[in-house]
C-alpha positions, 0 to 999 in steps of 0.5 A: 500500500502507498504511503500517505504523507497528507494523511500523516501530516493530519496525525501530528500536531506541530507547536509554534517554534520558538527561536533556538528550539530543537522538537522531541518526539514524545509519546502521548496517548491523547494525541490524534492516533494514526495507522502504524501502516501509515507511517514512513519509518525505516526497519520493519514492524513486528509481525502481526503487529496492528496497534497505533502510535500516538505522537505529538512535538515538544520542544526541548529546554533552552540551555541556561540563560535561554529565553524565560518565556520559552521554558515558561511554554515548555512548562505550559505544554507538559502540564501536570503529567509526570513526563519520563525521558527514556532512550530506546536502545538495542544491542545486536537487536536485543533491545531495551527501555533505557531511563535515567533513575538517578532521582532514584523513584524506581518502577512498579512491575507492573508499569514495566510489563506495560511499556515493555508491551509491543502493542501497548507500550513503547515496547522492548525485550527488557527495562533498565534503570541507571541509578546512583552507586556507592561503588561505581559510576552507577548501579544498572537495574535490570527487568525482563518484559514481564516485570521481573528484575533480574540479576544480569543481562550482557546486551543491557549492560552494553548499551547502560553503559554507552547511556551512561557515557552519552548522558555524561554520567561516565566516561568512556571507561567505566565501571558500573554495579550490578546485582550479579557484581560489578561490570568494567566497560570500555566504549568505542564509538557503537562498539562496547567492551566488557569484563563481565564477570566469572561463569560458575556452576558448569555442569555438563552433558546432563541429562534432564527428564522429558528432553532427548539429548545432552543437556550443558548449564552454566551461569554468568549472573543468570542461568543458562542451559546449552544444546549443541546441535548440527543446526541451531536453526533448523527449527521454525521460531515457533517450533524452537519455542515449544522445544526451548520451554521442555528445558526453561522450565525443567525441574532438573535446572532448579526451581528458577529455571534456565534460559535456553541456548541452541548452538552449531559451531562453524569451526573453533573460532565461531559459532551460531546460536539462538537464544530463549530468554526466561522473563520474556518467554520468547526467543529475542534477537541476542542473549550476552550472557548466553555467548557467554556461557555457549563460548564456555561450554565449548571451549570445556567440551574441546570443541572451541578455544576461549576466543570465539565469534558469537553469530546471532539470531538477528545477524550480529556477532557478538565476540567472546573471550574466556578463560576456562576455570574450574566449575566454569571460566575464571574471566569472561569478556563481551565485546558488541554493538549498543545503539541508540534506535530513538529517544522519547519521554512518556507520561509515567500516570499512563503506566502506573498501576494502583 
């Protein structure tokens, strides 16, 4: 179907520009609401997905010692909302809501199953809070799209800090808290190097009930299990879902189970894989840790050495260094991509719940 730009043009509302002022995009569900269809955008659109977007143009604060009158407008247009920025970010298509909590007022998980919703929300596989730290630059909180919070994830942790760095709250080498321990990350232009920490707990070749063939588990903050196969992506995504929730939930990797990792390798340098995350129920584009562990779990079985290219399910790699250890590896660094897709501001009374 053609594009419609006067139809598009109908769905936006513009304010008067004030000299010297930048507009924002800003979610606002009491604007005019308009097809996604008709929308001009690059990318593509999640499969099936028929909701609408709702925008409308703010304009951004003057710097200090700007024009009074100006903030006196932008104070006007926010009115009485509660008005949250937020940067929309992803990480080898990993991708995540991104907001600045130093004031430290924190999100029900509720509010963040409802803007991590595709077709309600703003959408994403995770949510990340950058709050104060004792002990380093700043403490990531992480939650998956169902509210949960979570001790680690690598492709979130990659794109707080290139935040943290864009915001001024750290410097290009940095080290950050986390509730698995402190991260040390060093940034270079989209590309973000991580020392992310020990993979303890390996155990391999186990054999869980109700799963055919050898099953290998491994934790680098969150918990992982690992399939070896011919081809990790044989299955259709639906099939591979209904084989992955057999192992997630499976009692033999404990009461919180596990998320699930399918790997072919393509020599001992590089490997493909696929990754079913726990909290978000579905297969997502990258899993960090799950290179992670993956790289860990082949360099025990002899198949791979400790530097390995992680190739994802949305055609990124993720590069891998370990250093196997007992019961696991003794150090894990991550090197990926953390980019910046958009950034918007919602009103927090939207998503809160009572």
């Amino acid at each position: 179907m053609a594009l419609r730009p006067r139809r598009f043009q109908r769905g936006v509302r513009r304010e008067p520009r004030p000299a010297g002022r930048i507009p924002l995009l800003r979610v606002r569900r009491r604007e005019s609401r308009l097809p996604v269809r008709a929308i001009p955008r690059r990318g593509r659109l999640d499969e099936g997905s028929r909701g609408t977007l709702c925008v409308s143009f703010r304009y951004a604060a003057p710097e200090a010692g700007g024009d009074p009158d100006a903030r006196s407008r932008d104070a006007e247009m926010r009115g009485s909302r509660m008005d949250v920025p937020f940067a929309k970010m992803h990480g080898a298509g990993n991708d995540f809501i991104v907001i600045d909590d130093r004031a430290g007022r924190g999100l029900s998980a509720e509010s963040v199953a409802a803007l991590c919703d595709r077709r309600r929300g703003v959408g994403a596989d995770g949510l990340i809070l950058v709050q104060p730290s004792a002990e380093a630059e700043f403490r990531m909180r992480y939650y998956n799209s169902d509210g949960g919070e979570a001790d680690m994830c690598g492709n979130g942790a990659r794109c707080a800090a290139r935040f943290a760095r864009d915001a001024g709250i750290a410097g290009a080498a940095m080290s950050f808290e986390t509730r698995a321990g402190i991260v040390r990350a060093e940034i270079d232009g989209a590309l973000v190097r991580m020392r992310i920490g020990p993979v303890t707990g390996l155990r391999l070749r186990l054999s869980l009930e109700g799963v055919s063939g050898e099953v290998h588990f491994g934790v680098c903050g969150v918990p992982h299990a690992v399939v070896v196969d011919r081809d990790a992506f044989a299955l259709a995504r639906p099939e591979f879902a209904a084989f992955a929730r057999r192992i997630r939930g499976n009692p033999g990797l404990g009461p919180a189970g596990a998320n699930v990792d399918v790997v072919s390798v393509a020599g001992r340098d590089r490997c493909a894989y696929r990754t079913y995350e726990r909290g978000v129920e579905d297969e997502t584009l990258a899993c960090g840790t799950g290179a992670v562990v993956v790289a860990t779990v082949l360099a025990h079985l002899g198949l791979a050495d400790g530097s390995l290219a992680c190739e994802t399910s949305g055609g990124d790699t993720l590069l891998v260094d370990v250093v196997p250890g007992p019961g696991g590896a003794e150090d894990a660094r991550l090197a990926g991509p953390a980019v910046v897709s958009f950034r918007g501001s919602f009103s927090l009374e939207d998503y809160e719940r009572s």
